[in-house]
Every structure is written in C-alpha cells, then in structure tokens.
C-alpha positions in Angstrom: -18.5 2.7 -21.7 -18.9 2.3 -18.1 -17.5 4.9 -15.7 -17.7 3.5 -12.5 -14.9 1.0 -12.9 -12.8 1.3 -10.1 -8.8 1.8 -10.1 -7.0 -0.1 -7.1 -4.5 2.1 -5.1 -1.4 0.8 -4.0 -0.8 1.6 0.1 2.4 1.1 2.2 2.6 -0.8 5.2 2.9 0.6 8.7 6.0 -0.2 10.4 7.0 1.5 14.0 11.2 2.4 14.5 12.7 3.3 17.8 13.4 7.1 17.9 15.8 8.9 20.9 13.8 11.4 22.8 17.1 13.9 21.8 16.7 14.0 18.3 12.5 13.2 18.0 11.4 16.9 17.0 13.5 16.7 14.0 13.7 12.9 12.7 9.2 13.4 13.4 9.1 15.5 10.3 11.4 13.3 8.4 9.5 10.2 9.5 5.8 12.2 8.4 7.4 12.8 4.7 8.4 9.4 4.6 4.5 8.2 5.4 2.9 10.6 3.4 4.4 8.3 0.4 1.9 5.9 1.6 -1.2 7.4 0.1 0.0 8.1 -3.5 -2.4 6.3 -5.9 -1.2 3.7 -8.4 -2.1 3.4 -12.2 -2.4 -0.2 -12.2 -5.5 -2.6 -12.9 -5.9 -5.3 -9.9 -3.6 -7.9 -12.2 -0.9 -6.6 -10.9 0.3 -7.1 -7.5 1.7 -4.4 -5.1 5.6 -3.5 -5.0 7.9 -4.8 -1.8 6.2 -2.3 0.4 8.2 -2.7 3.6 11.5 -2.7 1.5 10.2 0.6 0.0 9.3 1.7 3.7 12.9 0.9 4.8 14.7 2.6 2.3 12.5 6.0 2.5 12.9 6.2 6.3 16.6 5.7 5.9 17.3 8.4 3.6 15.2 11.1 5.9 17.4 9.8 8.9 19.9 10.3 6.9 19.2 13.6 6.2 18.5 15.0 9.8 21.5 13.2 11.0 23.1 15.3 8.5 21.9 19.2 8.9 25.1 20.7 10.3 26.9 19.7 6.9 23.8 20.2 4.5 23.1 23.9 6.3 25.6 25.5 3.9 23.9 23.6 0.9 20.6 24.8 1.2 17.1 23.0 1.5 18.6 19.7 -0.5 21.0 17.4 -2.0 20.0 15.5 -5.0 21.4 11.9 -5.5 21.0 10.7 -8.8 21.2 6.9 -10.0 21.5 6.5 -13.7 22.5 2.0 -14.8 20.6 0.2 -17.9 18.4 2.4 -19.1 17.0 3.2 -15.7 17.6 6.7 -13.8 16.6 7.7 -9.8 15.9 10.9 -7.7 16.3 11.1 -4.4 16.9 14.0 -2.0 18.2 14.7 1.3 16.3 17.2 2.8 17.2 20.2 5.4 14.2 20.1 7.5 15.8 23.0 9.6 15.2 25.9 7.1 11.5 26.6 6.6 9.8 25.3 3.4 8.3 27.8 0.9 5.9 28.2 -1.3 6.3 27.7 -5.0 4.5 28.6 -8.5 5.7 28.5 -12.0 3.8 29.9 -14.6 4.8 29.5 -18.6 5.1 32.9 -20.4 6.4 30.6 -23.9 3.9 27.7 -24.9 4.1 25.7 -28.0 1.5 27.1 -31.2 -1.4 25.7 -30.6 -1.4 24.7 -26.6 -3.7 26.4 -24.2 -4.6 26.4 -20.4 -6.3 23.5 -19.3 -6.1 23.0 -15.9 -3.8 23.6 -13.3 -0.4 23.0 -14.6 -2.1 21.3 -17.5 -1.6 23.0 -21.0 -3.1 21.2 -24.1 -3.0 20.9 -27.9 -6.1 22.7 -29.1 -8.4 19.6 -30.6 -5.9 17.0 -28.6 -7.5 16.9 -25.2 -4.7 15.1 -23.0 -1.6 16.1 -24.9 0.9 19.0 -24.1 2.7 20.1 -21.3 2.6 19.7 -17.8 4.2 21.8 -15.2 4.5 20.4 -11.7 6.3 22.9 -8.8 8.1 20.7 -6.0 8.8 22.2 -2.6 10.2 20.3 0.0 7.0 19.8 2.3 6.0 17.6 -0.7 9.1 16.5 -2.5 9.2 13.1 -0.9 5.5 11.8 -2.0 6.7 12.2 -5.3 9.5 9.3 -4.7 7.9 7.0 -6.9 7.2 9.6 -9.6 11.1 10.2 -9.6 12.3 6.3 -11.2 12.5 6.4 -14.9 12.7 3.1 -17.3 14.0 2.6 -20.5 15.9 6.1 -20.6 18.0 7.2 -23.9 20.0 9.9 -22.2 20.1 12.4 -19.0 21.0 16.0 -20.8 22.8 17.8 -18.0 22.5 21.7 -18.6 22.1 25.3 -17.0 18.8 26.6 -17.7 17.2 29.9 -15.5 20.8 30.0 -13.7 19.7 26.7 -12.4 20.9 22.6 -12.5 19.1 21.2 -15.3 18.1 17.8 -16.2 16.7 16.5 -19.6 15.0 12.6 -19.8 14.7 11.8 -23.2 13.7 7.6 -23.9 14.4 4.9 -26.3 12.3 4.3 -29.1 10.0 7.7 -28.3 7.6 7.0 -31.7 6.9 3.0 -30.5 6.2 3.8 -26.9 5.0 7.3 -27.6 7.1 7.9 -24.9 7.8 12.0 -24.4 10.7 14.1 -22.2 11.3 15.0 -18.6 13.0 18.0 -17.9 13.8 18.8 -13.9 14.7 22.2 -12.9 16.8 21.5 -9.3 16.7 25.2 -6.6 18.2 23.8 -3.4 19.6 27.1 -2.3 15.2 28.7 -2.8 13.7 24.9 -1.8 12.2 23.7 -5.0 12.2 21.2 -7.7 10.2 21.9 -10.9 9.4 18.8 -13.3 7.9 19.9 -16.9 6.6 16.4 -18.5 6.2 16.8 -22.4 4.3 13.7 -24.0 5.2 12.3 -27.6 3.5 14.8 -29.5 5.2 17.9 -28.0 9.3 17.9 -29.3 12.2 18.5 -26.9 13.5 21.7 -27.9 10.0 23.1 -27.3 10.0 21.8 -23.3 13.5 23.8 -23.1 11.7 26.5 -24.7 8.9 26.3 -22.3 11.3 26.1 -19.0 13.4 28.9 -20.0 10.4 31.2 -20.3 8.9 30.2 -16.6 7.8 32.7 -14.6 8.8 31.3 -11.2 7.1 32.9 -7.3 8.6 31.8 -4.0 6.9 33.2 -1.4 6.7 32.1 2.4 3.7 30.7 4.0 3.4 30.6 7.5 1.0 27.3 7.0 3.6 25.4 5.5 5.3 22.7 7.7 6.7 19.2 7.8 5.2 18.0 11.2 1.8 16.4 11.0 -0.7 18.1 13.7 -2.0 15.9 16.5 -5.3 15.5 14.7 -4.4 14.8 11.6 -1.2 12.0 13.1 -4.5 10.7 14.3 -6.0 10.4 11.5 -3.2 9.1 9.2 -3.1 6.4 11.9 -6.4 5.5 11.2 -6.0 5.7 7.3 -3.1 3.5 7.8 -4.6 1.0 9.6 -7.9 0.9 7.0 -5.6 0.9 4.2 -3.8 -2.4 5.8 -7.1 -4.2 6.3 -8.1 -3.3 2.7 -4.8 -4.6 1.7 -5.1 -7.9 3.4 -8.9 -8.4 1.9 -7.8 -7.8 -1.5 -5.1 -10.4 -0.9 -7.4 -12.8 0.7 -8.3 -14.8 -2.4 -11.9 -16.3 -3.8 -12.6 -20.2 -2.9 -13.2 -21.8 -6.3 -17.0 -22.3 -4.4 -17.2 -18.3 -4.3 -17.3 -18.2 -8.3 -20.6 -18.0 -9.7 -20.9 -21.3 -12.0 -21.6 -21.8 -15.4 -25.1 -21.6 -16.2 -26.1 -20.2 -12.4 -27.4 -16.8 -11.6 -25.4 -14.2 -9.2 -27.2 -11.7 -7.5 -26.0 -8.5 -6.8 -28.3 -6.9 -4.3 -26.8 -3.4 -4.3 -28.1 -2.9 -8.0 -31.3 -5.1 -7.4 -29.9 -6.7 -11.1 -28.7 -10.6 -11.4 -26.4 -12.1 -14.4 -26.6 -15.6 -15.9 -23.6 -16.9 -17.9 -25.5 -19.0 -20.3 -22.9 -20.4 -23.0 -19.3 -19.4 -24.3 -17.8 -19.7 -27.2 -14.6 -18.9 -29.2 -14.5 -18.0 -32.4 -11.8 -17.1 -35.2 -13.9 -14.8 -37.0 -16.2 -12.2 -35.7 -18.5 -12.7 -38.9 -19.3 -16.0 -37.5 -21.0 -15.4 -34.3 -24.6 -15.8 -34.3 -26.7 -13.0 -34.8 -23.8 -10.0 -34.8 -24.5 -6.8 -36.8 -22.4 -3.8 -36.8 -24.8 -1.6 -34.3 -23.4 -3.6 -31.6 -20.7 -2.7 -32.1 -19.5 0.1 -29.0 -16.5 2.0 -31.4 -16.2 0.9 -34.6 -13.1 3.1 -35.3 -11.4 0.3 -32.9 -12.6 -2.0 -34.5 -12.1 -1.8 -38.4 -8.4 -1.4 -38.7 -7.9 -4.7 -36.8 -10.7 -6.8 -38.9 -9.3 -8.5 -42.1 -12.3 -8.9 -45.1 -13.1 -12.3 -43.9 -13.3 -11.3 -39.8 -10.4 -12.3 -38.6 -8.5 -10.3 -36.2 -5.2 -9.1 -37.3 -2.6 -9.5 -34.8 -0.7 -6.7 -32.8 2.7 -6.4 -30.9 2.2 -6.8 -27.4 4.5 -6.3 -24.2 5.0 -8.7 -21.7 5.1 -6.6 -18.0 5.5 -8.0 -14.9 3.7 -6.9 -11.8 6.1 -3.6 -11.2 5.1 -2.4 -15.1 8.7 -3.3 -16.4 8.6 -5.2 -19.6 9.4 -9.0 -19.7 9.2 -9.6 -23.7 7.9 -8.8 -26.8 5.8 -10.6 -28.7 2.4 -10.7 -31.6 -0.1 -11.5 -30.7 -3.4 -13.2 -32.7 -6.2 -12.3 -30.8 -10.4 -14.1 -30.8 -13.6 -13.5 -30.1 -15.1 -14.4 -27.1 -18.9 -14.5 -27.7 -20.8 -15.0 -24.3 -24.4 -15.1 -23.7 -25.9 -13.4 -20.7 -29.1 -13.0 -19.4 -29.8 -10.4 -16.9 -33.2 -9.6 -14.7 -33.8 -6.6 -12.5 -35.5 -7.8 -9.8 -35.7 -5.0 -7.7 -37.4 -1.5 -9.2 -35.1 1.6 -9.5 -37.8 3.3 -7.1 -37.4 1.1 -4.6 -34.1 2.0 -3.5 -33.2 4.8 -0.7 -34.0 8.5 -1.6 -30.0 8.9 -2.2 -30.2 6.6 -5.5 -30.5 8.0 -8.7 -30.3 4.7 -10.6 -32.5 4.8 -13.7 -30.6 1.8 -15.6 -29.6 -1.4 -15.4 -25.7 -2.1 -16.3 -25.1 -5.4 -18.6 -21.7 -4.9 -19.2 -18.8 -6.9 -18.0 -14.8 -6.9 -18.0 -12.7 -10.1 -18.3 -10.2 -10.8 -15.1 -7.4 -12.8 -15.6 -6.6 -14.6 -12.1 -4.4 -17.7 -11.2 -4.7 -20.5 -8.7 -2.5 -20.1 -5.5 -1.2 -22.9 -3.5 -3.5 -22.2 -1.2 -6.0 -23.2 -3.6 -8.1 -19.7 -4.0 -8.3 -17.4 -7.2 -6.9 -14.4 -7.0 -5.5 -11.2 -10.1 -2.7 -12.6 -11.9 0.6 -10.7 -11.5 1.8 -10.2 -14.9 0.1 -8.9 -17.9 -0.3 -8.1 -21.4 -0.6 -4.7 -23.3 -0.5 -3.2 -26.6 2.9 -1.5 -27.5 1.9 1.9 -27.3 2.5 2.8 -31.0 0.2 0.1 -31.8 -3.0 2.2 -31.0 -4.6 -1.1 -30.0 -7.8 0.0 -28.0 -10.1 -2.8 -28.8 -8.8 -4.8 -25.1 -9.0 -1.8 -23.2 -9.9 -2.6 -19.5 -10.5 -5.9 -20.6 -14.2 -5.3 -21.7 -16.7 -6.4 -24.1 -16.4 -3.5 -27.5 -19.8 -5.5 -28.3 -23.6 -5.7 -27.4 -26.1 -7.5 -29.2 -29.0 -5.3 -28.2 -28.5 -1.7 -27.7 -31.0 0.8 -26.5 -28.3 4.0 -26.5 -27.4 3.9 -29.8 -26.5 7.6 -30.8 -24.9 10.6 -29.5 -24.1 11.5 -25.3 -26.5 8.3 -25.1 -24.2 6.2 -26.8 -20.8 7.2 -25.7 -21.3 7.1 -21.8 -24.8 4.3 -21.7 -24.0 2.1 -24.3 -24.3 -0.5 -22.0 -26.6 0.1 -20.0 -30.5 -0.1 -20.3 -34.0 0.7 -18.6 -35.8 -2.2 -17.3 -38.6 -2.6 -15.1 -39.0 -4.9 -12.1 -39.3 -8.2 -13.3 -38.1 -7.4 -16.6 -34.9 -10.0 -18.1 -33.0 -9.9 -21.1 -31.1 -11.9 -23.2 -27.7 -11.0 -24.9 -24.3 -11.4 -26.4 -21.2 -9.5 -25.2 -18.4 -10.2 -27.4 -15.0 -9.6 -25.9 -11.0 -9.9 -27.8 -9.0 -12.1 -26.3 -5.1 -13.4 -27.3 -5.0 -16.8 -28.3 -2.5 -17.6 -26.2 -4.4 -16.6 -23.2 -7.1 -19.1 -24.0 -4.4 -22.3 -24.3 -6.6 -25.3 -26.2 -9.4 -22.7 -25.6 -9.1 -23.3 -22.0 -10.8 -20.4 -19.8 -10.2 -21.6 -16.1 -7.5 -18.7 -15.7 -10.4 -16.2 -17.0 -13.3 -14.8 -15.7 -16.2 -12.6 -15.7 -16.8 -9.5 -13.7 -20.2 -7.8 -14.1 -20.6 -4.0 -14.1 -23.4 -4.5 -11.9 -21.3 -6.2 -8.9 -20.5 -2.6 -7.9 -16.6 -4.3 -9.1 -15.2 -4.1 -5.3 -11.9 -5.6 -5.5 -12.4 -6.4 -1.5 -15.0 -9.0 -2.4 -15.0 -9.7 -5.9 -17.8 -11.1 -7.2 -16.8 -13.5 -10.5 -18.8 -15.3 -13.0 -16.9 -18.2 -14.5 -16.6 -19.2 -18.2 -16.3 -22.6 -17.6 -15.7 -25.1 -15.0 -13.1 -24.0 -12.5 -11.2 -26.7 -10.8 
C-alpha cells in the first residue's frame, strides 16, 4: 500500500498569563513544561476533530503554578507528588513537580525478558516472528514528565493493582475485556525521592505476571547531567514561538472547510500539478456482492488474507462488530455492521514526464490509489472530516477498511514480492500515457443511507493528501 499517507498532529493553542516579576525564574520553567505538551503528535485520522485545547492549556498551566507555589512544602517530598484520579473505568496521572532540585538522568534496562522477546529498538523488546508485540520500557524524568500528560489518562480500566516492587510505589493497569480489545497492561514504577517515573506497556500477547517479572528485574542508572534543565534557552523560546504560531495557522487551515465548488465533480478531471498526474471519477456503483462487479478477478486483489475470511461463497461480505468513537477516541456504541462494495471507475493521465521534474525528484511512478473521507456539511455550508467514526473491535481483526482505502485494483503492474507489497498501486506511465480502472473499496451499509454518498468522498494518493488544502473527488452530486 501507499506510504506517504500523512497522519494529522494535534497542536495546543497559545495563550499568554500574567506572571509577577518575583516569582518569573521559577513559574518560566513550569510554564515551558506546560508548552512543550503542545507538540506531542496524535494517532488520529483527520475524521476526528481536535480536543478542547485551551481547556487542556488551562488545566496544565494551573497544576505547574501549583506546583512552584508549592516548593517549600514539596522540598521534603522529593522531585514530585503524584495525584491519581481513578471514576468509571477511567484512571489519571498527574504530578506536581519540584522544579528547585535539579532533574536527572534516567535509564532502565531489563535483565528478565519473556522466552522468546528480543531487543528491538530503544526500549522496544519483541516476540521473535511478531514484529510489534512485547514490551516497552519508557524512563520518565521530570524535564519530560509533563509531555507525557496525555499518555497518562486510561479508558475502560478493570483494576489499578497497588504494590511495592524495587522498594518502589507500584502501579498495575490491567482493562476490561483484554481478549476483544486486545487490550494489554500498564505498570508505573513512581521514584520521587531520585526524580523518575518508569512506565513498562505490555500489549495483549504478553501476560501480566510476566511485566512484573520484567520490572522487578530492571537494571535502573540515575546519573546527573549538567545539560539537563527545565528553562527553554533564548533561541530555542524563539523558536517554539515560532512553531507555535505555524502550528496555529495550520490549525486554522485545516478548520477552514472546502466550498461544495472546491470538490472535483463527477465525471470532471482534477489536476494535481505536484505529481504532473490528473484523476477522473468516471461512474460509481454499489454492490452487494463482490462477484458481481464487472470485470474483478482475484489478482486485483491487494491482500487476499483480508479478504477471504470476510467473503461468504456467493460474495457477500460478512458483517463485523464495529465501535462507535467520538472525536476524543472514547466509544459511543456498539454495533454489526454489513458492509458493500464500492466499485469506482477512474481514469488517470500523466501529463507531465517523471524527467521533467527538478533534479531533487526521484518519482518513477504514477500513484492511482485513493482513500475514502468521510466529511459532513457545516452550517456554514463547507465540507469538512466528520468528528466521529467507525472501527473494527479490535478482536475482530477486520483489516479490509484500513485507512479507508481501496484493497482492489483492476490492473496491476506490481504483482509479486517487495513490488507488490509497497507499489501495488502504483505504475509507470509515460507522458501522455492514461489509464483506465476499477478501485473497489468496503464500505458499511449504513454509511451509504439509500446508497446516498454526499457525506463521502474521494481523496487521490496523487493530491500529495495535504489536509491544509484537501483536494476531494466526489462520488456523486454534492449539494
């Protein structure tokens, strides 16, 4: 599949508090934690919307006031207190930080793995033959303990295991229903009176006792490092300024909206210069059975292994149980799903030569892939990502939506091997040269209402897929 597809990040807004001159050295560092949050990167797809930034904003700059307000009590308690906030299923970190003692520098290294798991990658220790799955062990000091605010909220929690472990505070996350979410554990290891916090993450396929096992057996280094400090340098304030302020704009242009005059029609071509390549939505169609659309063999076919467990003999798709999530990731419902095939014809030109573009472009194939957006009409009356969505429960091992792209072309030139797994989609043309195709997408039922597809759209691979000017081919007359 495609690998340029872009991820959004989520960015917080700047906002500017009063500060008295008497307590500014101190409170700065707190108020540099608290901004550093800002440029953590998010997981979501553009569908979802960003959190309540300035509420997050608030709350993080209040808790570092808090704690530099607070030094002459927490001086006897070390580098931190923890606060903990455990209500339906959901559990909270924060910390109060002594930004008067001098943070330190801090390793942990496992001398107990599981059978079977090996060093990966920093911190990263995986099954042998399971790429992705294992352990992963990540040292906290207190320089960087407050970006990691949003990795500290936990959903849908079973139990907080309270216990000593190393001489040290321990908490265990275990979650509800681990085997249908594939959900794993979280197990904290809290030092305030050395200045760290270690999290070990275990997914589903490693088992509790074995992530005890692993954080009893750590091999722990604190060492001091002279380079180490909360304050932000003159250059690099200036330059977080300047990030800030980017990061705004961007945030604003993604927010803007497309006019319903902006989406490429039916049946019209859009150019995308950057790629010298243009796309024509010819027809649409739905269909009930995957047998049924014209000319579909399986060598089209990207994965097949995602494919045949959810194919009954007569090409129907099988449904699947699907969450509901709102635009934060928490789950609204659950419900099955009956998914069809969305067969759309294409035809795509390169009209510029790959030799034609700057020395610095290595382009030797045209993309004809595409991914499905799902957008809503505002009041305004522009199109922009909807804020819910839909996924697979995890136990499902659904793949077949993933990204929301096409698992089908009808003409193929990487059809085996490295070819096929990373240019599947993609194929040399010469200047001039045009093609005709089907890509063949899964779609719920339910997202398709009457077979309506005005809250659907196409993105091309070849766009460039810039989510500050998105560049959306429609599959049927928007209104």
């Amino acid at each position: 599949m495609s690998e340029d597809r872009k991820r959004l990040e989520e960015q917080v807004l700047k906002q500017s508090i009063p500060v008295s001159r008497i307590t500014e050295d101190k409170i700065q560092a707190a108020y540099d934690i608290v901004r550093a949050k800002s440029r953590q990167k998010a997981k979501v797809t553009p569908m979802r919307s960003r959190r309540s930034l300035r509420h997050v904003w608030a709350a993080g700059l209040a808790a570092a006031l808090i704690a530099v307000s607070g030094l002459g009590v927490m001086a006897s308690m070390g580098y931190f207190t923890k606060n903990v906030q455990e209500a339906d299923g959901k559990v909270s970190y924060s910390f109060e930080v002594n930004y008067e003692l001098k943070p330190v520098e801090v390793k942990a290294e496992p001398t107990y793995l599981p059978e079977g798991m090996t060093r990966q990658e920093e911190g990263k220790y995986f099954l042998d033959g399971n790429y992705g799955h294992g352990i992963s062990i990540m040292p906290m000091n207190m320089v960087n303990i407050d970006a990691q605010k949003e990795m500290l909220d936990f959903s849908r929690v079973e139990q907080v295991e309270k216990t000593t472990i190393q001489n040290m505070e321990a908490h265990i996350i275990t979650y509800q229903e681990r085997d249908k979410y594939l959900t794993g554990e979280d197990l904290f290891l809290f030092n305030p009176e050395d200045g760290y916090v270690i999290r070990i993450f275990g997914d589903n396929a490693v088992p509790v006792e074995e992530v005890k096992k692993v954080a009893e057996g750590l091999k722990i280094t604190v060492t001091e490092n002279e380079d180490l400090t909360y304050a932000l340098t003159p250059e690099e304030r200036q330059k977080q300024a300047a990030a800030e302020a980017g990061d705004a704009e961007w945030e604003n242009l993604v927010e803007k909206g497309v006019a319903t005059d902006q989406i490429t029609k039916l049946g019209e071509t859009l150019q995308c210069e950057g790629y010298g390549a243009s796309y024509t939505v010819n027809e649409v169609k739905i269909y009930d059975s995957l047998f049924d659309v014209p000319g579909y063999t399986e060598q089209g076919v990207y994965d097949m292994e995602r494919l045949s467990p959810w194919l009954n003999a007569d090409g129907t798709h099988k449904p699947y149980q699907r969450m509901h999530l709102d635009q934060e990731g928490e789950i609204l419902e659950e419900t099955e799903a009956a998914p069809k095939f969305l067969a759309v014809q294409v035809t795509a030109e390169q009209y510029i030569g790959y030799n034609e573009f700057d020395n610095e472009t290595t382009q030797d194939s045209t993309a004809l892939d595409a991914s499905l957006v799902y957008v809503e009409k505002r009041a305004d009356g522009t199109w922009n990502f909807k804020k819910d969505s839909y996924e697979a429960i995890p136990s499902e091992r659904y793949e077949l939506q993933m990204d929301h792209s096409a698992f089908y072309l009808s003409q193929p030139e990487n059809v085996s091997g490295e070819g096929r797994m990373h240019s599947f989609f993609y194929r040399s043309m010469k200047k001039g040269e045009s093609l005709d195709y089907t890509l063949i997408f899964a779609v719920d039922a339910d997202q398709m209402p009457g077979g309506s597809l005005e809250n659907i759209v196409l993105c091309f691979n070849g766009t460039g897929n810039d989510p500050t000017n998105p560049m959306w081919s429609a599959l049927t007359e928007m209104k």
